[in-house]
HTML snippet that shows the backbone in 3Dmol.js (N, CA, C, O; Angstrom):
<script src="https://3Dmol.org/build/3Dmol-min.js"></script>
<div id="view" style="width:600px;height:400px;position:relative"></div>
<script>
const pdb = `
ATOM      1  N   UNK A   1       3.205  21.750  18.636  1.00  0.00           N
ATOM      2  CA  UNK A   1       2.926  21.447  17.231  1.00  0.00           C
ATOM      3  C   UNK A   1       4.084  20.674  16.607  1.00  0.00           C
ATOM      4  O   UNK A   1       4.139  19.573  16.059  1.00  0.00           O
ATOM      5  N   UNK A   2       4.857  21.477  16.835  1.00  0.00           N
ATOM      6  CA  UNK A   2       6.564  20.657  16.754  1.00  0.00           C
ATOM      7  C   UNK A   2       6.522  18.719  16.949  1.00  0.00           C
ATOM      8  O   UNK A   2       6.406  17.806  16.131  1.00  0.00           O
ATOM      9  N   UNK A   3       6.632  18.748  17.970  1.00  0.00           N
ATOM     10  CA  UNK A   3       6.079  17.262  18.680  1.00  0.00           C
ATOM     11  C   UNK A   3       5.126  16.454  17.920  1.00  0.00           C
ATOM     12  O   UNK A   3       5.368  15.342  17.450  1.00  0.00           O
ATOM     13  N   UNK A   4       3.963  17.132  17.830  1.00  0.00           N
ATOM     14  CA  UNK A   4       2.914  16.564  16.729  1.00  0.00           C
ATOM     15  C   UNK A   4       3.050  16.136  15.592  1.00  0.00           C
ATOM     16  O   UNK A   4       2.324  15.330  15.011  1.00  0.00           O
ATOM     17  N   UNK A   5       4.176  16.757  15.139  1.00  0.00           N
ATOM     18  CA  UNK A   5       4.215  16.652  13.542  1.00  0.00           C
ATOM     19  C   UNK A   5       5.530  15.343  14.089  1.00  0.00           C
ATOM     20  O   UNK A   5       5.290  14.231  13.619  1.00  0.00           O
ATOM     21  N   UNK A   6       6.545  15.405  14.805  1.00  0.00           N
ATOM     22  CA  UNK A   6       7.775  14.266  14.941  1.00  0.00           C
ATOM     23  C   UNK A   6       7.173  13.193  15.137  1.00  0.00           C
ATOM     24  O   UNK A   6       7.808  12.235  14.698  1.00  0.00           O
ATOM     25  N   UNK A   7       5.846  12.835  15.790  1.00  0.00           N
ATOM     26  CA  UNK A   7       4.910  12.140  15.753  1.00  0.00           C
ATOM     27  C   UNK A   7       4.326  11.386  14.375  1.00  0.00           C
ATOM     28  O   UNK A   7       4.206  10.189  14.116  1.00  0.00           O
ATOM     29  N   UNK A   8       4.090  12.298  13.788  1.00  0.00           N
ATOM     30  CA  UNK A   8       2.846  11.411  12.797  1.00  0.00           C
ATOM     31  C   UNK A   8       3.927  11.592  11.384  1.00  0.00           C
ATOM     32  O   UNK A   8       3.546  11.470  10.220  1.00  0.00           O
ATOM     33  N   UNK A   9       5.107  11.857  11.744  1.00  0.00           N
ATOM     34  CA  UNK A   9       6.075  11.911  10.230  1.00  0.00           C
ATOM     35  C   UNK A   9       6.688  10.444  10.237  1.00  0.00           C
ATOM     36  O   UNK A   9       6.783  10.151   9.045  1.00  0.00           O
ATOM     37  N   UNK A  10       7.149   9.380  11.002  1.00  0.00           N
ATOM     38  CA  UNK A  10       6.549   8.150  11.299  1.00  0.00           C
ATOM     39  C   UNK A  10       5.425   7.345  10.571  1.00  0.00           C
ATOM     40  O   UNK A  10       5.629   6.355   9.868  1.00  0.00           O
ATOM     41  N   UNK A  11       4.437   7.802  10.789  1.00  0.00           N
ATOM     42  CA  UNK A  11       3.427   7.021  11.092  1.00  0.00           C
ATOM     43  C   UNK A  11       2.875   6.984   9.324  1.00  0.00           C
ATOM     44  O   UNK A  11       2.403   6.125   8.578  1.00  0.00           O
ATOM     45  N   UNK A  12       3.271   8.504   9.206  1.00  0.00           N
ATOM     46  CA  UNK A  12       3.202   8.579   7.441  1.00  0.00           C
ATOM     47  C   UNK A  12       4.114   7.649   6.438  1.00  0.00           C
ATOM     48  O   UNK A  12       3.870   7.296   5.284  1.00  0.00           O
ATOM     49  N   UNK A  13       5.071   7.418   7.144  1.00  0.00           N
ATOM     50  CA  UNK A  13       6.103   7.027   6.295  1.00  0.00           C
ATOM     51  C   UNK A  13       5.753   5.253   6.261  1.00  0.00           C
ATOM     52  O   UNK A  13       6.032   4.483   5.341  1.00  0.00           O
ATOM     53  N   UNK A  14       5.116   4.946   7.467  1.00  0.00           N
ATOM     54  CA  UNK A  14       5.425   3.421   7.282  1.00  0.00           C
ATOM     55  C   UNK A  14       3.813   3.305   6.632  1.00  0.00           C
ATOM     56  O   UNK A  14       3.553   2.177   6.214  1.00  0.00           O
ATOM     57  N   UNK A  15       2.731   4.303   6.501  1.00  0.00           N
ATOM     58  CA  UNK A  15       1.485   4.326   5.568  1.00  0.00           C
ATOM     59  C   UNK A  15       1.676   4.267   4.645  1.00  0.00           C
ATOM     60  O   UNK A  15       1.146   3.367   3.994  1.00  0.00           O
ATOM     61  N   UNK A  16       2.872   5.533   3.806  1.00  0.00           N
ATOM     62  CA  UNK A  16       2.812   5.256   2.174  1.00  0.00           C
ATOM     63  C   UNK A  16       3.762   4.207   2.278  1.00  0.00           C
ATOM     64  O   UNK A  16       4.569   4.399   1.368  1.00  0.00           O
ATOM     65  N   UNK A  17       4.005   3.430   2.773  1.00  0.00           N
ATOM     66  CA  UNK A  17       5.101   2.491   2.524  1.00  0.00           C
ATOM     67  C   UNK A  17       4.364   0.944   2.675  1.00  0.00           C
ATOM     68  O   UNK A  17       4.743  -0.152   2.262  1.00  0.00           O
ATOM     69  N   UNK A  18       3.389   1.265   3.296  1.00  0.00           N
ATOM     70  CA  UNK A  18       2.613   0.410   3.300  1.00  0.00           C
ATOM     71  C   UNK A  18       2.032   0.036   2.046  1.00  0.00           C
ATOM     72  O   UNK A  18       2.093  -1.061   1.491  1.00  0.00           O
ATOM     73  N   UNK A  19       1.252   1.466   1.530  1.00  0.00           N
ATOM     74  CA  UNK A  19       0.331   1.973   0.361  1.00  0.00           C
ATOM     75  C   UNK A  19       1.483   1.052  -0.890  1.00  0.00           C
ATOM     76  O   UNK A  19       1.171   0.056  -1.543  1.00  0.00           O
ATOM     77  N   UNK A  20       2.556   1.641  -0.901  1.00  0.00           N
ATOM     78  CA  UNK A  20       3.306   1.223  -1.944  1.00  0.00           C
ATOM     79  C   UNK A  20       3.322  -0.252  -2.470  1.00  0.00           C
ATOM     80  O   UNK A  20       3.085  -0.791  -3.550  1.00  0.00           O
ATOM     81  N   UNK A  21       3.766  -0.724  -1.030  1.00  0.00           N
ATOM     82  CA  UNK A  21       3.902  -1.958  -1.055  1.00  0.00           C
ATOM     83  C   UNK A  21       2.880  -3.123  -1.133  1.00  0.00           C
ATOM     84  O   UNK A  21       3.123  -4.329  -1.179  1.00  0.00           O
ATOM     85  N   UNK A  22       1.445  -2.363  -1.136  1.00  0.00           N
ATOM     86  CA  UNK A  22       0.597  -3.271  -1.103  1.00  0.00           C
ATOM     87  C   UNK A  22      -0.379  -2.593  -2.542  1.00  0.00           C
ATOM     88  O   UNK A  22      -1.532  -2.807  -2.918  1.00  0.00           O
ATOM     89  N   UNK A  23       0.015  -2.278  -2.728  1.00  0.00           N
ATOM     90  CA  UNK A  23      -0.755  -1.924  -3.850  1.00  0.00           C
ATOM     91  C   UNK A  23      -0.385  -3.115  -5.065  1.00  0.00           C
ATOM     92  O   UNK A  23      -1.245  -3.852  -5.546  1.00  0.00           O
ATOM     93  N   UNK A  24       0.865  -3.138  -5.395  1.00  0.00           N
ATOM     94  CA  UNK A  24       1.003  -3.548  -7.153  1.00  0.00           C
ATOM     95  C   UNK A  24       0.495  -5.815  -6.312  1.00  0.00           C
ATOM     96  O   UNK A  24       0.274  -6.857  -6.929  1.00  0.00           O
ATOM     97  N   UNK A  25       0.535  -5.563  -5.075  1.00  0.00           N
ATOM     98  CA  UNK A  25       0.644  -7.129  -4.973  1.00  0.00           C
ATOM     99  C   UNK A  25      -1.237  -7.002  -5.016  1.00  0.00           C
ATOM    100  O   UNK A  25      -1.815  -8.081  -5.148  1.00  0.00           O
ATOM    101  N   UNK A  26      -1.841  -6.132  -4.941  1.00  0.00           N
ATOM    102  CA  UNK A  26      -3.246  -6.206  -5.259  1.00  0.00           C
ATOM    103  C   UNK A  26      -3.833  -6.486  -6.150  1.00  0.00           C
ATOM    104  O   UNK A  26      -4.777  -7.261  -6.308  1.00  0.00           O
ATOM    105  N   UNK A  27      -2.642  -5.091  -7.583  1.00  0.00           N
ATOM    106  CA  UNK A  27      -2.503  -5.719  -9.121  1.00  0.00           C
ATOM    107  C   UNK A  27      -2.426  -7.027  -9.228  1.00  0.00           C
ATOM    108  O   UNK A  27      -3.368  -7.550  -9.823  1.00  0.00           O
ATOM    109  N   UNK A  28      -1.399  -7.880  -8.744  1.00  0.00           N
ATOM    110  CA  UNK A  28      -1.315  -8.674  -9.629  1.00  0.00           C
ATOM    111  C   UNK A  28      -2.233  -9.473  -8.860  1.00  0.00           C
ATOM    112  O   UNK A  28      -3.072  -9.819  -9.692  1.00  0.00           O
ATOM    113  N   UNK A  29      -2.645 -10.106  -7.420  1.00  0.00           N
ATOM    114  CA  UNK A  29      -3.864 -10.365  -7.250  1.00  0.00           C
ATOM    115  C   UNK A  29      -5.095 -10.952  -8.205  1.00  0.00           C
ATOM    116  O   UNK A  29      -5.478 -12.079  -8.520  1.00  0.00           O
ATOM    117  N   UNK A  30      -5.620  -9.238  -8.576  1.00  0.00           N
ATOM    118  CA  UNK A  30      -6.420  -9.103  -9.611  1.00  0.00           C
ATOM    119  C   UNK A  30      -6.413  -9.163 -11.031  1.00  0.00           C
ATOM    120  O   UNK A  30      -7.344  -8.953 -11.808  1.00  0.00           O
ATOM    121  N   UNK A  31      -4.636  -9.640 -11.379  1.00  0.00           N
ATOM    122  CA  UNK A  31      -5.085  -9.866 -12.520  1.00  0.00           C
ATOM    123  C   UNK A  31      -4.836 -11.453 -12.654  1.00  0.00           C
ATOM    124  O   UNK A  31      -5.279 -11.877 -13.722  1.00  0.00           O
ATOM    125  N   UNK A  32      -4.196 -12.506 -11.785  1.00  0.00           N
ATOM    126  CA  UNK A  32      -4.435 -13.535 -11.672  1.00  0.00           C
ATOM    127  C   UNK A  32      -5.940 -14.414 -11.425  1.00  0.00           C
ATOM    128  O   UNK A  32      -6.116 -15.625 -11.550  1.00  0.00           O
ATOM    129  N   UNK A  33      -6.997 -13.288 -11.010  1.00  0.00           N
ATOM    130  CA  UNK A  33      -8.071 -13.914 -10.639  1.00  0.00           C
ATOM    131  C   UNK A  33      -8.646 -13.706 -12.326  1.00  0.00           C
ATOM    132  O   UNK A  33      -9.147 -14.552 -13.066  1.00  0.00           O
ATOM    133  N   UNK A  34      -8.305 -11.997 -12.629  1.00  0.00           N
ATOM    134  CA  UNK A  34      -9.289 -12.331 -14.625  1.00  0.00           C
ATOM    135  C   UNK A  34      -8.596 -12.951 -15.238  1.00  0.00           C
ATOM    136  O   UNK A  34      -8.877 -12.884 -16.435  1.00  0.00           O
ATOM    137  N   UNK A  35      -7.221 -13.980 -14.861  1.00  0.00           N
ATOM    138  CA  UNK A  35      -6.406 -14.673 -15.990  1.00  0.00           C
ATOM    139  C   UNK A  35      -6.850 -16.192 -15.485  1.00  0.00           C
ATOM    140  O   UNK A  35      -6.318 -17.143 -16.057  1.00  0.00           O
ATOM    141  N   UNK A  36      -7.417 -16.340 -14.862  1.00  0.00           N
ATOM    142  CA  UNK A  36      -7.920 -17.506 -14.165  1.00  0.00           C
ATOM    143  C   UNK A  36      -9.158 -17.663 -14.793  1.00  0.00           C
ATOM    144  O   UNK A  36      -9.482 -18.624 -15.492  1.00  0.00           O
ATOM    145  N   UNK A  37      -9.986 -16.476 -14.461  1.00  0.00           N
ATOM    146  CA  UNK A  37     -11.712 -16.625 -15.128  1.00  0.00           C
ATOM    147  C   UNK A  37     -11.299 -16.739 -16.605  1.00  0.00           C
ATOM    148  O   UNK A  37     -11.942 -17.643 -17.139  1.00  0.00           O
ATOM    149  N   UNK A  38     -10.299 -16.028 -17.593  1.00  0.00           N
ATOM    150  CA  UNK A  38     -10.949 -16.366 -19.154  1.00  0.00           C
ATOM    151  C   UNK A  38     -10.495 -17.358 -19.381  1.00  0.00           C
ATOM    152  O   UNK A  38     -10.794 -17.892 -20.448  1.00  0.00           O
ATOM    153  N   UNK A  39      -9.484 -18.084 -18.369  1.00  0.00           N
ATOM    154  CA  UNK A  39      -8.834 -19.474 -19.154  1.00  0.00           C
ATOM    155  C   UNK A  39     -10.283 -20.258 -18.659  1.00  0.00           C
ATOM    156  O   UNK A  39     -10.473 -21.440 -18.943  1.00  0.00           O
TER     157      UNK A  39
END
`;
const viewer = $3Dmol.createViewer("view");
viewer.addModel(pdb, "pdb");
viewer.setStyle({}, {cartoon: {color: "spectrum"}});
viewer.zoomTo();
viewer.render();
</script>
């Protein structure tokens, strides 16, 4: 179980790090596409 967890404590870290990092570039993404449509 030990092992299992040294395993996926990794795999978590580069997920929310992922999550983090791709999230606000989604924001702004999306708000360049509704600042695009009302102009």
């Amino acid at each position: 179980m030990n092992v299992l967890k040294s395993i996926l404590q990794p795999c978590y870290a580069v997920i929310l790090a992922f999550v983090v990092l791709s999230s606000p570039s989604i924001c702004t993404a999306n708000n360049n596409v509704n600042f695009n449509a009302s102009k």
